[in-house]
Residue frames as qw, qx, qy, qz and C-alpha x, y, z in Angstrom:
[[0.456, 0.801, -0.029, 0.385, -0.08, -17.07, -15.05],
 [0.001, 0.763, -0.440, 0.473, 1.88, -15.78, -11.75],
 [0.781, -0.570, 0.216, -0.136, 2.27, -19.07, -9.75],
 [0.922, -0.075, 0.065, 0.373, 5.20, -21.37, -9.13],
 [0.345, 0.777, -0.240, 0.468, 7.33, -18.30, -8.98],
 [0.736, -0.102, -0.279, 0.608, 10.66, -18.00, -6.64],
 [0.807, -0.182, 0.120, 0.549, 12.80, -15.37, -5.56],
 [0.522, -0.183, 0.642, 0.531, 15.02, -15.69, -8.28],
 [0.345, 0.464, 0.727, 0.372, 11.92, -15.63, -10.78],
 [0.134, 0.938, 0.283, -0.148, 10.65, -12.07, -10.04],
 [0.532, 0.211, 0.177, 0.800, 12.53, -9.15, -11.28],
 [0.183, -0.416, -0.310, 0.835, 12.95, -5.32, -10.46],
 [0.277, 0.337, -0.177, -0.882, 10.08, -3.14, -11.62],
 [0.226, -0.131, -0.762, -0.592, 7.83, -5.52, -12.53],
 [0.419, -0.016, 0.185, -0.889, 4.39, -4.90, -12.04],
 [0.119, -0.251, -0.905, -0.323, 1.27, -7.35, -11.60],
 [0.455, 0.009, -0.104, -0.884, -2.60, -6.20, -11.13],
 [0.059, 0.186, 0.939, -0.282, -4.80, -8.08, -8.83],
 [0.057, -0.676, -0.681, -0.275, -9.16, -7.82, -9.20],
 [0.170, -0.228, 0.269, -0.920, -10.59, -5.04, -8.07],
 [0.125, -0.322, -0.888, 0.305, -13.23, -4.63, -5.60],
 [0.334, -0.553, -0.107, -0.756, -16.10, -1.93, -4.61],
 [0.231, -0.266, -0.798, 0.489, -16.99, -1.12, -1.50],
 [0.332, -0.750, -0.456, -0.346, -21.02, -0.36, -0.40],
 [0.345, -0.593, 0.308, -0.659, -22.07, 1.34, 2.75],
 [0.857, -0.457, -0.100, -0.217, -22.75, -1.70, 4.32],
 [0.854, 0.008, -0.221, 0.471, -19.29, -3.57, 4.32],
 [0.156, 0.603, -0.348, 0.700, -17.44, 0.25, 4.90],
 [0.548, -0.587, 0.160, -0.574, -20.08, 0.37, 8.08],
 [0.976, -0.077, -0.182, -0.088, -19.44, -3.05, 9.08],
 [0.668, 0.444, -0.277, 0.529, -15.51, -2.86, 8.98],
 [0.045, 0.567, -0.280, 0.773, -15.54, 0.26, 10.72],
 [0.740, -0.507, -0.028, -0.441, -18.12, -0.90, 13.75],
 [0.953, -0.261, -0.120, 0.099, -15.78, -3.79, 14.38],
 [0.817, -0.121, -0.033, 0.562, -12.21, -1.96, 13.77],
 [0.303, -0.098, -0.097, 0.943, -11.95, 1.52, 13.46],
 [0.073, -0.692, -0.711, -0.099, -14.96, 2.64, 14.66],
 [0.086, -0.217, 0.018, 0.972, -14.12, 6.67, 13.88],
 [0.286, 0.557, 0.555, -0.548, -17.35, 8.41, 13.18],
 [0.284, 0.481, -0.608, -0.565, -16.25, 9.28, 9.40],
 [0.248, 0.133, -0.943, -0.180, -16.73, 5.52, 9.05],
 [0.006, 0.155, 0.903, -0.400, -19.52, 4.64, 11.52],
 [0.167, 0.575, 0.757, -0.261, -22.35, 6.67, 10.86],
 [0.399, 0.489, 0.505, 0.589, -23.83, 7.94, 7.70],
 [0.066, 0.882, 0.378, 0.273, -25.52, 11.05, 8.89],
 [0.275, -0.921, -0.036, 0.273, -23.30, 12.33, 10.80],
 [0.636, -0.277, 0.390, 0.606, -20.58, 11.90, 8.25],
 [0.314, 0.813, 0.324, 0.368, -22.29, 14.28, 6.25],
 [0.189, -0.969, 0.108, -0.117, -20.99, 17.25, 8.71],
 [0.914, -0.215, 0.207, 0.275, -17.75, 15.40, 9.04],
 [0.226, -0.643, 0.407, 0.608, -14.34, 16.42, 7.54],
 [0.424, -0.014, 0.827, 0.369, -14.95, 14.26, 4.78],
 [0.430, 0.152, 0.060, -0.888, -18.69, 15.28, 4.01],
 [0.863, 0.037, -0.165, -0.475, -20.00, 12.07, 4.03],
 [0.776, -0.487, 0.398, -0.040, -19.10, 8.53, 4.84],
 [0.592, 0.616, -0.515, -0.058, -15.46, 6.40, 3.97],
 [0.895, 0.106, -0.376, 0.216, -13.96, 3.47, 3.86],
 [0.624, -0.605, 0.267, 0.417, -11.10, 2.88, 7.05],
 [0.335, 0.792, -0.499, -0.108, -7.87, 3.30, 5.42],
 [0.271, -0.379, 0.875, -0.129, -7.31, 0.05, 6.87],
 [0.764, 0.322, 0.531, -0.174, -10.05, -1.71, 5.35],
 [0.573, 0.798, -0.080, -0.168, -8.64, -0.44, 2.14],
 [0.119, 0.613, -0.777, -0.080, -4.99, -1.74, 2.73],
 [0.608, -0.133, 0.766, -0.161, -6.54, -5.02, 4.41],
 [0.624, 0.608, 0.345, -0.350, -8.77, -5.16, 0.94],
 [0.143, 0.870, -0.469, -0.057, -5.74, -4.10, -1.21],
 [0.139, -0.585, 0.799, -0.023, -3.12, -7.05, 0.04],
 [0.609, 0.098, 0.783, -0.084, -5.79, -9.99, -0.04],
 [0.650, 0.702, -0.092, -0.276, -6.50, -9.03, -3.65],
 [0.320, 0.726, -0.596, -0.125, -2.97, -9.36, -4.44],
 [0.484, -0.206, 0.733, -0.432, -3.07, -12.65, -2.27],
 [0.737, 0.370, 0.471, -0.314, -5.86, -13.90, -4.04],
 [0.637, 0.615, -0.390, -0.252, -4.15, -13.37, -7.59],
 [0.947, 0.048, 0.007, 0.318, -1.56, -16.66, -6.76],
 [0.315, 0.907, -0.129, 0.247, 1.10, -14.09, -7.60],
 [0.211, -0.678, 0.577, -0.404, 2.97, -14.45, -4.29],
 [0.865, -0.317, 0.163, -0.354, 1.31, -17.75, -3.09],
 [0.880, 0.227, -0.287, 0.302, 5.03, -20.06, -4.12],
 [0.183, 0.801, -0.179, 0.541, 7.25, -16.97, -3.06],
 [0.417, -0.630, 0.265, -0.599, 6.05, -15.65, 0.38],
 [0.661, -0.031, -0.605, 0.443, 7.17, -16.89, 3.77],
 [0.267, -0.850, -0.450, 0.062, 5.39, -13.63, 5.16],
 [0.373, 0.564, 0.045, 0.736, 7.06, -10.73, 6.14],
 [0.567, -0.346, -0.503, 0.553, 8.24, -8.56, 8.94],
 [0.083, -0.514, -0.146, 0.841, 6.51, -5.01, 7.97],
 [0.290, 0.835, 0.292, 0.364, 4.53, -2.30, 5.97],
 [0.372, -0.247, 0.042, 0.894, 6.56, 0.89, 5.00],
 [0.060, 0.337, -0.244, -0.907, 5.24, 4.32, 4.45],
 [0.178, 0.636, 0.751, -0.015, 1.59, 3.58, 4.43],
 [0.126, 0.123, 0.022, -0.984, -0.41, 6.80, 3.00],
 [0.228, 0.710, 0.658, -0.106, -4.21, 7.10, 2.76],
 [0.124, -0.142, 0.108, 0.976, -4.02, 9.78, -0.29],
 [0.452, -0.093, -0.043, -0.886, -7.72, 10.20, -0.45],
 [0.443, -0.095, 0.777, -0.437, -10.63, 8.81, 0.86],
 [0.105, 0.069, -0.887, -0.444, -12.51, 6.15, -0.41],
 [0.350, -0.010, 0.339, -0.873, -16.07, 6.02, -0.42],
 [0.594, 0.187, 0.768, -0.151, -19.10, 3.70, -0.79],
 [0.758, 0.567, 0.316, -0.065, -19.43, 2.72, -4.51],
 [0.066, 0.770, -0.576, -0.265, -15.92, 3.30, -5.25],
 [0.969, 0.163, 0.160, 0.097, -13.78, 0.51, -7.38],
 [0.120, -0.769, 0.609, 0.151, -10.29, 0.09, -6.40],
 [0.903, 0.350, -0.186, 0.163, -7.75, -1.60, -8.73],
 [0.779, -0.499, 0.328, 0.190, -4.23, -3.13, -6.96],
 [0.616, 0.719, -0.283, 0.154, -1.30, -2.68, -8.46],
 [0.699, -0.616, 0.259, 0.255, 2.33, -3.80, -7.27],
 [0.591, 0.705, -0.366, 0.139, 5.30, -3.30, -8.23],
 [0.729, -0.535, -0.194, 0.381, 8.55, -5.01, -7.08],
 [0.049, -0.984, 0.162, -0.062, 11.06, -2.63, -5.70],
 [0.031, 0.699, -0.706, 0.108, 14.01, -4.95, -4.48],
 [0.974, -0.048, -0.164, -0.151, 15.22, -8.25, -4.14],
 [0.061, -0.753, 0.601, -0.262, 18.01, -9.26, -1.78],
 [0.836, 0.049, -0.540, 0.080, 19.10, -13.00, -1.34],
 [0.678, -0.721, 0.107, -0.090, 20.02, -13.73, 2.21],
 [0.312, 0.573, -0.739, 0.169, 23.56, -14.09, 2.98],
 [0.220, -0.329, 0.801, -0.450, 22.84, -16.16, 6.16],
 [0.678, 0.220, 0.575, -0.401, 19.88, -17.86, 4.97],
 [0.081, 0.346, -0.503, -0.788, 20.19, -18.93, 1.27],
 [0.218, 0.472, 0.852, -0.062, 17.19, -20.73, 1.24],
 [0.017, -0.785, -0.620, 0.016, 15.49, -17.27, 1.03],
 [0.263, 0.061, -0.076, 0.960, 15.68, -13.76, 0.83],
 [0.074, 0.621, 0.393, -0.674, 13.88, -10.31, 1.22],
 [0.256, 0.320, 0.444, 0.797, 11.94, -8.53, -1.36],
 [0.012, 0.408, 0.488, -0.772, 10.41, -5.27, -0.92],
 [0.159, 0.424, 0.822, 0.345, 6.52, -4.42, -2.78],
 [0.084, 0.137, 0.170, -0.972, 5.03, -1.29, -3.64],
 [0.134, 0.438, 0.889, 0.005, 1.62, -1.73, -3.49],
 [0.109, 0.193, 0.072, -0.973, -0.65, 1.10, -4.69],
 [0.143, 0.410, 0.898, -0.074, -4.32, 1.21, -4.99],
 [0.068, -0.079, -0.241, -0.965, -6.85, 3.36, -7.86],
 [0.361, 0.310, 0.818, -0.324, -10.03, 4.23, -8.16],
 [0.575, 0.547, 0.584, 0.172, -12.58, 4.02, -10.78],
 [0.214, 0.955, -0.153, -0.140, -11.41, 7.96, -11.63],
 [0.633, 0.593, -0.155, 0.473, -7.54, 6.77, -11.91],
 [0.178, -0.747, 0.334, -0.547, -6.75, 8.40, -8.72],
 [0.506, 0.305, -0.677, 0.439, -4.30, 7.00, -6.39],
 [0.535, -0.760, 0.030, -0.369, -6.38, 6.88, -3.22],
 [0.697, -0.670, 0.208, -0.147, -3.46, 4.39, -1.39],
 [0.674, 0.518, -0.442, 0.286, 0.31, 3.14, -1.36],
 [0.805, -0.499, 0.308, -0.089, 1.92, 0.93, 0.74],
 [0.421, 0.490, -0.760, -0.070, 5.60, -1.28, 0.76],
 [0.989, -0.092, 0.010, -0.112, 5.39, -4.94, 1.76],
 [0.136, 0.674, -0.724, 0.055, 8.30, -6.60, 3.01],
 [0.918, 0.079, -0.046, -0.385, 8.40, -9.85, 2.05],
 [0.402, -0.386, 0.819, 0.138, 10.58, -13.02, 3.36],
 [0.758, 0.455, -0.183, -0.430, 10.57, -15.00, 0.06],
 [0.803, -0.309, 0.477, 0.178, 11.68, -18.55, -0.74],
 [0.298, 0.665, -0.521, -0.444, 14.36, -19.05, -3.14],
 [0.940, 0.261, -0.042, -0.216, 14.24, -22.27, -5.58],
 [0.525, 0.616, -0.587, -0.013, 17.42, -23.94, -4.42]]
């Protein structure tokens, strides 16, 4: 349904919706031990006294978790040529073990290269719910895209 797209083929404001996932205690604990190994994330009992009151997801496992979803839909997989940044990351709430977050993007812009016309630049708001509806994360993607010519 979203492959063999260009460019050219997307269009401002449109919006596609990638699987969702759940994260347990193990994978959160796991993540964290190997990459942000803040104590919110690392260990269960003490993340009970914690700001949070119990344990959550990085905010980085949740964008990493977030982008390969969208990845995994095909959506991008003609398009992309990678991309030289995230804008105006926010972690707007935390995410905890037995949550289920659903991916959404949307695109924001699309700019053909003057110097390159092979390709241009599109920029991707990526935002991420959870099973309540609630916006726990939102990220832009800037993407070097190929163009079909």
């Amino acid at each position: 349904m979203y492959t063999g797209r260009y460019l050219d083929d997307f269009s401002i404001g449109e919006r596609f919706k990638a699987d969702s996932f759940t994260l347990d205690e193990p994978k959160i604990l796991e993540f964290a031990q190997k990459y942000d190994p803040q104590i919110f994330h690392t260990d269960i009992e003490a993340a009970k006294d914690g700001p949070y009151r119990g344990l959550i997801s990085s905010g980085f496992q949740t964008l990493n978790l977030c982008f390969c979803k969208m990845v995994q839909s095909g959506v991008f997989n003609t398009v992309s040529m990678g991309g030289p940044g995230i804008d105006e990351i926010r972690f707007l709430l935390p995410v905890r073990p037995g949550d289920t977050i659903q991916t959404e993007a949307e695109i924001l812009s699309i700019k053909p290269s003057n110097s390159k016309p092979d390709r241009g630049v599109m920029r991707i708001q990526y935002r991420g719910f959870n099973q309540n509806s609630e916006e726990v994360i939102r990220f832009i993607t800037i993407m070097i895209g190929k163009r079909n010519i």
